[in-house]
Backbone as a printed PyTorch tensor [residue, N CA C, xyz], in Angstrom:
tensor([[[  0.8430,  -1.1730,   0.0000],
         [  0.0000,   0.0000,   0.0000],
         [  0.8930,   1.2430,   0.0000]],

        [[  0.1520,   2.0100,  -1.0880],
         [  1.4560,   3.4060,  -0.8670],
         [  0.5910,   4.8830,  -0.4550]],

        [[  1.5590,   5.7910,  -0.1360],
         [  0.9470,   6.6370,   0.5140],
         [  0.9950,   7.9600,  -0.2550]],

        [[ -0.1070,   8.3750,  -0.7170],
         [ -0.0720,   9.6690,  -1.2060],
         [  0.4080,  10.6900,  -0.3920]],

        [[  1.3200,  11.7200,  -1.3480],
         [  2.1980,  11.9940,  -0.6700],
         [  1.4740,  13.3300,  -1.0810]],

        [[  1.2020,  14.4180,  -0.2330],
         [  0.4070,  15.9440,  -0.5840],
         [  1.5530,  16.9420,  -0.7540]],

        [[  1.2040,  17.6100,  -1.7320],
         [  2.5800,  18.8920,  -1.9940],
         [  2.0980,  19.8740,  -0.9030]],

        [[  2.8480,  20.5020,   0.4760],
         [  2.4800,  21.4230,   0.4470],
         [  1.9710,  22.7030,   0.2170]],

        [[  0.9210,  23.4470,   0.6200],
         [  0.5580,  24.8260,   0.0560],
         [  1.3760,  25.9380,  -0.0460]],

        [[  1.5780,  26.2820,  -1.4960],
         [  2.4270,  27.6150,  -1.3610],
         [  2.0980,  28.9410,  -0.3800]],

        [[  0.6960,  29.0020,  -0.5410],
         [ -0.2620,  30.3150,  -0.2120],
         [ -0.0200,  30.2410,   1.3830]],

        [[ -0.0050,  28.8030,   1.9300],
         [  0.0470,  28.6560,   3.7720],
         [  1.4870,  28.5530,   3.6970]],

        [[  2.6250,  28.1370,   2.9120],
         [  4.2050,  28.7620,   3.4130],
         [  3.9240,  29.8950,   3.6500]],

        [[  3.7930,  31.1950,   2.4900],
         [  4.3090,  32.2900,   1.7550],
         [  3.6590,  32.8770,   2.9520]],

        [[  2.1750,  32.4110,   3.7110],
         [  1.6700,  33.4110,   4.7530],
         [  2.2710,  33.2320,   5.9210]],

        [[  2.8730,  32.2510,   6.3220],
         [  3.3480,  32.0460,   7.8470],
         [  4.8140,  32.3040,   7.4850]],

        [[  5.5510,  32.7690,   6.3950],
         [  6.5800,  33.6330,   6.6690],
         [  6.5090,  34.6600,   6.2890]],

        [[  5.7110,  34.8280,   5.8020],
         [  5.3080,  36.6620,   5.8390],
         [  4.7420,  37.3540,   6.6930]],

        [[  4.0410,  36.6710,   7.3900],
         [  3.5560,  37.1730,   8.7410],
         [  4.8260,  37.1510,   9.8860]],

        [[  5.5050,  36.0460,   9.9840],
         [  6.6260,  35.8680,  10.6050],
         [  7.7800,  37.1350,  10.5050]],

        [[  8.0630,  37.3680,   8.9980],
         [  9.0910,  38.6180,   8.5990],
         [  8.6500,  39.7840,   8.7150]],

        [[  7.3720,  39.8670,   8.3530],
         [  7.0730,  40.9540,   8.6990],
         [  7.1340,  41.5390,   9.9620]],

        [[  6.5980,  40.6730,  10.7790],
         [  6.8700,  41.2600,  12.4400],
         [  8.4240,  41.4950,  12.7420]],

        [[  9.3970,  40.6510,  12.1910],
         [ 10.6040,  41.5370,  12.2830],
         [ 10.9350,  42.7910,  11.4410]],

        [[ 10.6410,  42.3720,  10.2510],
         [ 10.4990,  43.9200,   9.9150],
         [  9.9420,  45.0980,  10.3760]],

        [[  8.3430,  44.9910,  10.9450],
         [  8.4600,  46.2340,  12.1460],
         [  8.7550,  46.1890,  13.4370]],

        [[  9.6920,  45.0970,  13.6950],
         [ 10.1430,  45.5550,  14.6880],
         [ 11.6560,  46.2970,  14.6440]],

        [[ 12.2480,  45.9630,  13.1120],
         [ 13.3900,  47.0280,  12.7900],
         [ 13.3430,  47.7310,  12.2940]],

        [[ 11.6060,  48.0960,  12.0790],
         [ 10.6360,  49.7220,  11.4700],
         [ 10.9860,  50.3610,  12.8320]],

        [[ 10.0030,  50.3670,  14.2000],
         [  9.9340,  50.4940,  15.2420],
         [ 11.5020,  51.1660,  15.6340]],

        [[ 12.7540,  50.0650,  15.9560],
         [ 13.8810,  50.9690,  16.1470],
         [ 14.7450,  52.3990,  15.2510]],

        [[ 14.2870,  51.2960,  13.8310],
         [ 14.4550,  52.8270,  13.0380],
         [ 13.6800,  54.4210,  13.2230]],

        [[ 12.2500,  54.1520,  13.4360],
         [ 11.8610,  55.1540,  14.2850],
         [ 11.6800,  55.8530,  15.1360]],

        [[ 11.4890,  55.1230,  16.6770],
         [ 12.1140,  55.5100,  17.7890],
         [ 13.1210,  56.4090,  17.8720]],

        [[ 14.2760,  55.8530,  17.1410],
         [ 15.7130,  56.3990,  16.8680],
         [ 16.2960,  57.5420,  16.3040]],

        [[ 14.6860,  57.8190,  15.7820],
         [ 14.3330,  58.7150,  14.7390],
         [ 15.6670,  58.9110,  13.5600]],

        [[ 15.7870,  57.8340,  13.0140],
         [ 17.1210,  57.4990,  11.9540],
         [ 15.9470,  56.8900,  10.5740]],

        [[ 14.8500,  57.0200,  10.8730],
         [ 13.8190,  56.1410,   9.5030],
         [ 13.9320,  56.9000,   8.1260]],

        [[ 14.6030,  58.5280,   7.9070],
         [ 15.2770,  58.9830,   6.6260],
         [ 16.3070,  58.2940,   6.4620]],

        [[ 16.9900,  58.0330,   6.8470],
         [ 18.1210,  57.4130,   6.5850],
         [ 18.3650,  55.8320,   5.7620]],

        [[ 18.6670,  56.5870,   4.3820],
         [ 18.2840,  55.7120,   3.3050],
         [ 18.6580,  54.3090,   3.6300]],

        [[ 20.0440,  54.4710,   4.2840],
         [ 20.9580,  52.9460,   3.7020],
         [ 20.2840,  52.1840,   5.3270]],

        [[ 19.5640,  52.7390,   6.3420],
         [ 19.5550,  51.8250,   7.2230],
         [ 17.7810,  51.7230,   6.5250]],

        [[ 17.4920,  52.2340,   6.3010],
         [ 15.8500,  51.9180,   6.0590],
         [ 16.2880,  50.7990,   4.4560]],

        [[ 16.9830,  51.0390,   3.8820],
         [ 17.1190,  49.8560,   3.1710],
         [ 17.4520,  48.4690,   3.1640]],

        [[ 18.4230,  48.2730,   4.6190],
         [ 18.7680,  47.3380,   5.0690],
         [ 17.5810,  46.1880,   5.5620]],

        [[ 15.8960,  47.0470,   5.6460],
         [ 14.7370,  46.2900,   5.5790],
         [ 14.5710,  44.9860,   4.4160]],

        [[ 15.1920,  45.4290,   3.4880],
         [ 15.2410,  44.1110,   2.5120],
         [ 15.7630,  43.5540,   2.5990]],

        [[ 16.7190,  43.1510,   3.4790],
         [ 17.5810,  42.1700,   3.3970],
         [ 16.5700,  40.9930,   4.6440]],

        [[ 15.9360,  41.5700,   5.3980],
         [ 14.9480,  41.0440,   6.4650],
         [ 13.8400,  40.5140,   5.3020]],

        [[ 13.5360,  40.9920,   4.5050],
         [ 12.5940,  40.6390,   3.1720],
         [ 13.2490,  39.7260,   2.2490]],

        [[ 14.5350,  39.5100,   1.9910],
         [ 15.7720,  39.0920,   1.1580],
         [ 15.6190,  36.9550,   2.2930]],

        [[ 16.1580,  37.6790,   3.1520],
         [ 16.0290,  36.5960,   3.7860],
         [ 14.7590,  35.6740,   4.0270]],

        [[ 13.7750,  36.0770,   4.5250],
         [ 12.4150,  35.1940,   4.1800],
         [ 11.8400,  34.8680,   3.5090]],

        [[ 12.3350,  35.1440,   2.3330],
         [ 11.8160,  34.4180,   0.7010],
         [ 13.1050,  33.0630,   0.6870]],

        [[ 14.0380,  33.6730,   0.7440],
         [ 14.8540,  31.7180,   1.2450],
         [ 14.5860,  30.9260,   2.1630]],

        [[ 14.1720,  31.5400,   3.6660],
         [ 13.7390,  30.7200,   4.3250],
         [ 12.2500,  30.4900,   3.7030]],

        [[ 11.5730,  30.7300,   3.6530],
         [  9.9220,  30.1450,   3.0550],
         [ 10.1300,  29.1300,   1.4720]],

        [[ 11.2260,  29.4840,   0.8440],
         [ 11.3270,  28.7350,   0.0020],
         [ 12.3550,  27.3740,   0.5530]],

        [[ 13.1350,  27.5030,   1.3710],
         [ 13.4640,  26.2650,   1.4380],
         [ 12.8240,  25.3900,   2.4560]],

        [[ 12.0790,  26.0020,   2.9530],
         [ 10.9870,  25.5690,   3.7970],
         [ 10.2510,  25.0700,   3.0240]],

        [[  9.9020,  25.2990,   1.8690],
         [  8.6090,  24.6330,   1.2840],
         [  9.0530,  23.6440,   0.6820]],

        [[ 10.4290,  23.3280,   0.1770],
         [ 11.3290,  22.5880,  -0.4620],
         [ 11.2930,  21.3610,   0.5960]],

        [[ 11.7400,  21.5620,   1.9180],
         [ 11.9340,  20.1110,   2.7410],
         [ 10.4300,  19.7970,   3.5290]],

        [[  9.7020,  20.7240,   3.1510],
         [  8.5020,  19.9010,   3.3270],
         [  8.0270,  19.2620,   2.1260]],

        [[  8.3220,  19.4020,   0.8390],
         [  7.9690,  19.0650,  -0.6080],
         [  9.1540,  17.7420,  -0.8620]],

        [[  9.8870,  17.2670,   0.2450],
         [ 10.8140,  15.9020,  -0.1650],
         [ 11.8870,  16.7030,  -1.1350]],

        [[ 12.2300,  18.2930,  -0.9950],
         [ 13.8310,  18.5450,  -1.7010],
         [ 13.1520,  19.3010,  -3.4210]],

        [[ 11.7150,  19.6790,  -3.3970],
         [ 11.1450,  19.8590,  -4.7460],
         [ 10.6850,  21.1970,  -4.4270]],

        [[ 10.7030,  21.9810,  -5.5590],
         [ 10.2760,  23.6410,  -5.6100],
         [ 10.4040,  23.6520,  -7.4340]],

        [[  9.4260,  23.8230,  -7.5310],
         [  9.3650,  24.5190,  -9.0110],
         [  9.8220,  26.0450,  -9.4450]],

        [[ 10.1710,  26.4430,  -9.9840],
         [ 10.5520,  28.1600, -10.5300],
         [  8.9050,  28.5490,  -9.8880]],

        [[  8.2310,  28.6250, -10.3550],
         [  6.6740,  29.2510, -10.6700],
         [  6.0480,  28.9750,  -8.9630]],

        [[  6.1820,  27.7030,  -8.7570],
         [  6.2800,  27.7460,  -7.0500],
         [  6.9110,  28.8070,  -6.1360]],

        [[  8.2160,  28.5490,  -6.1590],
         [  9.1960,  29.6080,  -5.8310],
         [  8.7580,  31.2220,  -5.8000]],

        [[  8.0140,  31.2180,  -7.0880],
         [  8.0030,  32.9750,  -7.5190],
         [  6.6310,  33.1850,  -6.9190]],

        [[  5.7430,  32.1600,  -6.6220],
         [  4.4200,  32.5180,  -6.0630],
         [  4.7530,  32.3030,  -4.3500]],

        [[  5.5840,  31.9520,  -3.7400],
         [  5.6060,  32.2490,  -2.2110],
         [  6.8130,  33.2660,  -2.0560]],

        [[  8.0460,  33.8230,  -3.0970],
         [  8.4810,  35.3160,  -2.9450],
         [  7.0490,  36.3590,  -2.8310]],

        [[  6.5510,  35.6420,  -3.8380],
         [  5.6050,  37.1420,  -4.2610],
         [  4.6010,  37.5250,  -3.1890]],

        [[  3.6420,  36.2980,  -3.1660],
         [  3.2710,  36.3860,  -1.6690],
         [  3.8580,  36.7600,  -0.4690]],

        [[  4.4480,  36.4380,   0.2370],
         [  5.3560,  36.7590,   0.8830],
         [  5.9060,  38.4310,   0.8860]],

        [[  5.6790,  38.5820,   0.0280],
         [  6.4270,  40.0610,  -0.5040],
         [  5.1010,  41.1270,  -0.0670]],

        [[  4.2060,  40.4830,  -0.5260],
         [  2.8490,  41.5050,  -0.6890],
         [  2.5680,  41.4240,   1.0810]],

        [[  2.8820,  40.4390,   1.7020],
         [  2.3230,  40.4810,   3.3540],
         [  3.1520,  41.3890,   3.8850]],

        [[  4.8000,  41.1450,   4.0160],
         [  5.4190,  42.1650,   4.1470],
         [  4.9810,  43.3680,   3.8330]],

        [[  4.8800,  43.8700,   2.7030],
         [  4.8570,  45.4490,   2.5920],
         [  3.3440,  46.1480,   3.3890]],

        [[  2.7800,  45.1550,   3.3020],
         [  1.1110,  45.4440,   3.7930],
         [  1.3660,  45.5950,   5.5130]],

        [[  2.4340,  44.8590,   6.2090],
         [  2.3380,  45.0590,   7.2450],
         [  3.3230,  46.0760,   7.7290]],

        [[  4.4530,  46.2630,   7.1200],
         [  5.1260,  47.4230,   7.2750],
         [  4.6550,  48.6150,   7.0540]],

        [[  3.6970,  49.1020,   5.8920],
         [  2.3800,  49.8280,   5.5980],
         [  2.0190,  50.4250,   6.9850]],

        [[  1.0610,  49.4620,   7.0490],
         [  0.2000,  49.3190,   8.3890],
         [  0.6090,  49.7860,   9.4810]],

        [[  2.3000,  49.1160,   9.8060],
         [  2.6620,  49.8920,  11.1220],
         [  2.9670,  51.2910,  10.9780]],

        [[  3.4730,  51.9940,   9.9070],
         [  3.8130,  52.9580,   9.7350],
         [  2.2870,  53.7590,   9.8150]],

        [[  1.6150,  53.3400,   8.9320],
         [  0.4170,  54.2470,   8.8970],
         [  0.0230,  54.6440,  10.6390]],

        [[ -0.0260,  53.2270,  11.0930],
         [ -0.4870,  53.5410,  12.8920],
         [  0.3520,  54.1910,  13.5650]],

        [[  1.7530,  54.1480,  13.5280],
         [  2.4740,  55.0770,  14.5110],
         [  3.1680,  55.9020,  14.4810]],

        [[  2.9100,  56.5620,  12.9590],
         [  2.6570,  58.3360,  12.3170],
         [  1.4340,  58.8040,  12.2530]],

        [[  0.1410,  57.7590,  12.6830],
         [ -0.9970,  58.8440,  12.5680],
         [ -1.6280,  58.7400,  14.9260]],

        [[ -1.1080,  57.6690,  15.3960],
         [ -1.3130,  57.5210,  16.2730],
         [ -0.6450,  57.3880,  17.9820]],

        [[  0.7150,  56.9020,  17.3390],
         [  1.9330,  56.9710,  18.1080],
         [  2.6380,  58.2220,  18.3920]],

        [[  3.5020,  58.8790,  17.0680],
         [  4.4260,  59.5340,  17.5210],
         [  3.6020,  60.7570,  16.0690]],

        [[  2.7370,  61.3780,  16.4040],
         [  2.0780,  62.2140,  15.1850],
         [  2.8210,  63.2020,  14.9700]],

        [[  3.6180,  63.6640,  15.4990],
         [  4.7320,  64.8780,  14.5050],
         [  5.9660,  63.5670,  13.8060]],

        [[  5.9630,  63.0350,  13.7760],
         [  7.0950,  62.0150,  13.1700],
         [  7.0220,  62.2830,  11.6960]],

        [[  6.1660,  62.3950,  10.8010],
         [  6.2620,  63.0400,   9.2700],
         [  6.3520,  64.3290,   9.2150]],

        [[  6.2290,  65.3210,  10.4520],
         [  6.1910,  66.6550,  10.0170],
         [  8.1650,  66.6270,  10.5420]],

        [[  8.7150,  66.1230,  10.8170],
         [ 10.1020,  65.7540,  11.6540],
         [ 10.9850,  65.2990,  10.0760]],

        [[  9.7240,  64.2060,   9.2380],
         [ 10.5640,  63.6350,   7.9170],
         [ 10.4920,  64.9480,   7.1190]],

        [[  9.6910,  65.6420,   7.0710],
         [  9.4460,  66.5050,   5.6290],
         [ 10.1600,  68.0370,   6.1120]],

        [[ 10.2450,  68.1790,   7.2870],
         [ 11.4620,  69.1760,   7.4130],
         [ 13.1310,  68.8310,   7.1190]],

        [[ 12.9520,  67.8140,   7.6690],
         [ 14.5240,  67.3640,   6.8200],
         [ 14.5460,  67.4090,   5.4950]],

        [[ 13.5790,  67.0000,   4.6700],
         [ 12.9520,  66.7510,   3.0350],
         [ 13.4810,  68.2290,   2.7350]],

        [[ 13.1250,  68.7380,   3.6770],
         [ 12.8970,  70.6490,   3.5290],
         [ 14.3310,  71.6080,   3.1470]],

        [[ 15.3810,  70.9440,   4.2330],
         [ 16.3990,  71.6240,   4.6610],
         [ 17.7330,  70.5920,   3.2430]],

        [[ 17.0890,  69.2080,   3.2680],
         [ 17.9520,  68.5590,   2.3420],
         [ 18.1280,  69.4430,   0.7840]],

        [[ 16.5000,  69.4730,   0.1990],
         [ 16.4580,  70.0980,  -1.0350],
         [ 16.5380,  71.7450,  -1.1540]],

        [[ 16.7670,  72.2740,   0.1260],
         [ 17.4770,  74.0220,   0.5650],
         [ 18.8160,  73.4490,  -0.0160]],

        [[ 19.5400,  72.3720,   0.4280],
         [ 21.1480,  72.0300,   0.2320],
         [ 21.5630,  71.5290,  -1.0340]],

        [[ 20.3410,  71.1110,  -1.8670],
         [ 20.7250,  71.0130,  -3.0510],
         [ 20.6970,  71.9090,  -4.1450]],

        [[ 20.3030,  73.4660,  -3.3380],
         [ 20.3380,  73.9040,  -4.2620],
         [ 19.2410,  75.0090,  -5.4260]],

        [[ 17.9880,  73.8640,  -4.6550],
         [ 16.4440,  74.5080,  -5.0050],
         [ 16.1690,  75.6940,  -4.5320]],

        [[ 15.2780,  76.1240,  -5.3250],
         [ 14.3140,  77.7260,  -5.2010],
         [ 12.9500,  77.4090,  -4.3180]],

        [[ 12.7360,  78.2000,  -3.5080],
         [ 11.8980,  78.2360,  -2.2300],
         [ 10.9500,  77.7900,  -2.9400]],

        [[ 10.6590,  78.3620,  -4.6800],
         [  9.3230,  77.8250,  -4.7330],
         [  9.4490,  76.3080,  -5.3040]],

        [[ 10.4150,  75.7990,  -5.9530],
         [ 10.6160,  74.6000,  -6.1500],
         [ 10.2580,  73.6000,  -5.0800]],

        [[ 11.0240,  74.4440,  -3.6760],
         [ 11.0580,  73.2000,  -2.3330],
         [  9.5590,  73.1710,  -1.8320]],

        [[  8.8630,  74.4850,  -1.8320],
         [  7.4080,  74.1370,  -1.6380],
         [  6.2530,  73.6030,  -2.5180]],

        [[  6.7850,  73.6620,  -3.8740],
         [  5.8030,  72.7740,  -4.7320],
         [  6.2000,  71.2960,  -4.1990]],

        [[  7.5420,  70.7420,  -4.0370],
         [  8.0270,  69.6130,  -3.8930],
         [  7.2300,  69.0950,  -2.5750]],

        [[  6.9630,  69.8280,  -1.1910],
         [  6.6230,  69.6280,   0.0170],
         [  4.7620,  69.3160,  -0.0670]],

        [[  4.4050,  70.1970,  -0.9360],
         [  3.1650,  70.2040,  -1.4310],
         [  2.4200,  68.5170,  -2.1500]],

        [[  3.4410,  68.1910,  -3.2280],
         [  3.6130,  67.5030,  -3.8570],
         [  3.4260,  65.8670,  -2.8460]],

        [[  4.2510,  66.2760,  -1.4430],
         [  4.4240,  65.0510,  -0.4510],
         [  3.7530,  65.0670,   0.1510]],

        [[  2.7080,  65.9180,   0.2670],
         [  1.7160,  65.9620,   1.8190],
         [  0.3830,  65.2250,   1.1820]],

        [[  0.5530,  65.1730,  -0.6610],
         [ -0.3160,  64.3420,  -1.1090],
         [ -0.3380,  63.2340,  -0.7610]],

        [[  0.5440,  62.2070,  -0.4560],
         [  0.7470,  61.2250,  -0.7560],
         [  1.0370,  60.7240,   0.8690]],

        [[  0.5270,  62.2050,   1.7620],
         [  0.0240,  60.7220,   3.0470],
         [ -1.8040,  60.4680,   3.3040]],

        [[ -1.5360,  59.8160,   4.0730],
         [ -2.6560,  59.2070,   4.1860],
         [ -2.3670,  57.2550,   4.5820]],

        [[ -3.9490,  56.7920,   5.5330],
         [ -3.7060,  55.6100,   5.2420],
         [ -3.9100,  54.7590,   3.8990]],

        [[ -4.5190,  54.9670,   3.1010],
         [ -4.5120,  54.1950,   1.7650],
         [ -3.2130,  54.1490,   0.9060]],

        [[ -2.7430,  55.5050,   0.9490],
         [ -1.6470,  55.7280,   0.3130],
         [ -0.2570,  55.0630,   0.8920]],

        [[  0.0090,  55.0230,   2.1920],
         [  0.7330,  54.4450,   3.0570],
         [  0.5170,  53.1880,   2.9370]],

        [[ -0.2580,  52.4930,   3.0120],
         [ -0.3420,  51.2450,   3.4800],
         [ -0.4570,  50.1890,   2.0270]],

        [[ -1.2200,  51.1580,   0.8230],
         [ -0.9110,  50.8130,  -0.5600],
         [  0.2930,  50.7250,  -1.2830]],

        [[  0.7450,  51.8860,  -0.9510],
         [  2.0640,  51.8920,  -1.3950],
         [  3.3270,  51.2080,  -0.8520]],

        [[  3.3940,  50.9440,   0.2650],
         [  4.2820,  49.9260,   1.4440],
         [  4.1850,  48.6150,   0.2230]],

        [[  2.6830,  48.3950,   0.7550],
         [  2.2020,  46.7660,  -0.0610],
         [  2.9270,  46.8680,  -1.4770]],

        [[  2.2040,  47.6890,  -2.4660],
         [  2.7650,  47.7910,  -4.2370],
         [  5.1090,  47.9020,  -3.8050]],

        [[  4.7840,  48.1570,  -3.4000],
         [  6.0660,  48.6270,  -3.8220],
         [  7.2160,  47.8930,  -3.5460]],

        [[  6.5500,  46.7360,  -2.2990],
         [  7.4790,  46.0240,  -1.7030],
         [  7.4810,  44.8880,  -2.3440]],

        [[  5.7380,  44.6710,  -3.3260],
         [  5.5270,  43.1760,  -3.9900],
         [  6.5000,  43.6640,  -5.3320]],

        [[  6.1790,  45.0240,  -6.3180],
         [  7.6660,  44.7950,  -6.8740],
         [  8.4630,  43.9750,  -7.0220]],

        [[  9.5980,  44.9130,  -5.5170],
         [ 10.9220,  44.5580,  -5.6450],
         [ 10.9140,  42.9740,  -4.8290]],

        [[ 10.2520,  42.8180,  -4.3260],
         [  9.8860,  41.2330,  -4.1130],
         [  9.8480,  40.6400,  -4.5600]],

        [[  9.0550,  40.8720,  -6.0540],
         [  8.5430,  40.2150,  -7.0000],
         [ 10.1300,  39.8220,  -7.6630]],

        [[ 10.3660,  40.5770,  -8.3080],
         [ 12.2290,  40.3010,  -8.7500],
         [ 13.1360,  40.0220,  -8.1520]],

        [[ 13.2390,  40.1050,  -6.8130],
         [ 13.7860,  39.1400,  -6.0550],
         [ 13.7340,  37.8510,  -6.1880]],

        [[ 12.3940,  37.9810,  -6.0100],
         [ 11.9600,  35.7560,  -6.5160],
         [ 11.9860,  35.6840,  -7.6480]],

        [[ 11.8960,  36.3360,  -8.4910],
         [ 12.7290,  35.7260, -10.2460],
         [ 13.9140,  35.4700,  -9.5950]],

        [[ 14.8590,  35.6950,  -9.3900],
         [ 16.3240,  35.6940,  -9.2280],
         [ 16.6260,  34.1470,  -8.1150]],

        [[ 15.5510,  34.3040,  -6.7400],
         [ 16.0360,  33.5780,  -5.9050],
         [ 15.6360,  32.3930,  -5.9530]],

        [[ 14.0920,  32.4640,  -6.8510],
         [ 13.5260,  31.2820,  -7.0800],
         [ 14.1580,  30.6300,  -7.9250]],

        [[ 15.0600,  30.6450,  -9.1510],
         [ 15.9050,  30.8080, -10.0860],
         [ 17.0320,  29.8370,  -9.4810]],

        [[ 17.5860,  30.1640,  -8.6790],
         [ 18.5710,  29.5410,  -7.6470],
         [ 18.5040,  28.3190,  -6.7620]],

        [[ 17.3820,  28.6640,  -6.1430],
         [ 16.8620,  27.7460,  -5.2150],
         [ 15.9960,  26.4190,  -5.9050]],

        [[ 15.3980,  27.1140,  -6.8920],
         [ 14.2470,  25.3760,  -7.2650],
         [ 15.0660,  24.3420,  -7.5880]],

        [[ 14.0740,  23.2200,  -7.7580],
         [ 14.6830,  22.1730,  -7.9600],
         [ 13.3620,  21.1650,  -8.1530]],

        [[ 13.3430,  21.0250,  -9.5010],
         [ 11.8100,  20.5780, -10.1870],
         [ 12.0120,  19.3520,  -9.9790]],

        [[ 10.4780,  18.4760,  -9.7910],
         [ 10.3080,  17.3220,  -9.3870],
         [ 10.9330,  16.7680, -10.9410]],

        [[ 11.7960,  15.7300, -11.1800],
         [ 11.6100,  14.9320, -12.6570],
         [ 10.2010,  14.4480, -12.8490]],

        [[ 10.2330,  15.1460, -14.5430],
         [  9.4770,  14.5530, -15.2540],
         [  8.8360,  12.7300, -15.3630]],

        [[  9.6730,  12.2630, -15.1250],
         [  8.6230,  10.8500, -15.3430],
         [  9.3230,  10.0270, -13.6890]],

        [[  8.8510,  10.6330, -12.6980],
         [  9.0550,   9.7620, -11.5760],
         [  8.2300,   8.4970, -11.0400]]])
């Protein structure tokens, strides 16, 4: 008697490490803000590598629960997933503890925004169309949309690349 053997679900990896990364990701949202260091490109970028990393762990996770098997197209559907929970929850925290936590914390980002593009150079009315231009684009929809879009992106091409690396397709006639 043999035993059917079930492929795990991509959709239940991709969510229990995206929910998983994500909570580290705001929790190295959280110190970046506190710290009030969250302009600061190269440490607020260092968030992807917390995003970088849980698309390998969820993919090789899905791999040794799959008996050592990951397809490309597998692979790129628990980056991607994965990608979209992340940004939605990094979103989210941001939206809550710039509109509820620490509420001068964007008027703190957009004066620096202020004094940076004074140093580059701009005309008062340039820097206030530019400031104008940013006060559009808060809000929670916009925040918490844009976190999500932007992170499934570069997520998204991430898992071309990592899924790329990592799979390892079941053979054809097993």
């Amino acid at each position: 008697m043999t035993t059917i053997e079930r492929e795990p679900s991509v959709a239940s990896v991709a969510l229990k490490y995206g929910l998983l990364f994500g909570l580290i990701g705001v929790i190295y949202q959280v110190i970046l803000m506190v710290t009030d260091v969250g302009d600061n490109r190269w440490l607020s970028s260092l968030g992807f590598i917390i995003l970088i990393v849980g698309i390998v762990v969820a993919m090789k996770s899905y791999k040794d629960q799959n008996l050592g098997y990951m397809s490309y197209g597998q692979g790129l559907g628990i980056g991607t997933l994965l990608s979209a929970v992340y940004g939605f929850f990094n979103g989210l925290f941001t939206w809550i503890y710039t509109e509820f936590v620490d509420t001068e914390y964007m008027a703190r980002m957009m004066e620096k925004q202020r004094v940076q593009m004074l140093e580059q150079g701009l005309s008062d009315e340039q820097v206030d169309a530019g400031m104008a231009m940013a006060e559009n684009f808060q809000g929670p929809l916009v925040t918490i949309g844009g976190a999500t879009v932007v992170t499934l992106i570069i997520g998204f091409i991430l898992s071309l690349i990592i899924s790329a690396i990592i799979k390892n397709s079941r053979p054809e006639f097993e």
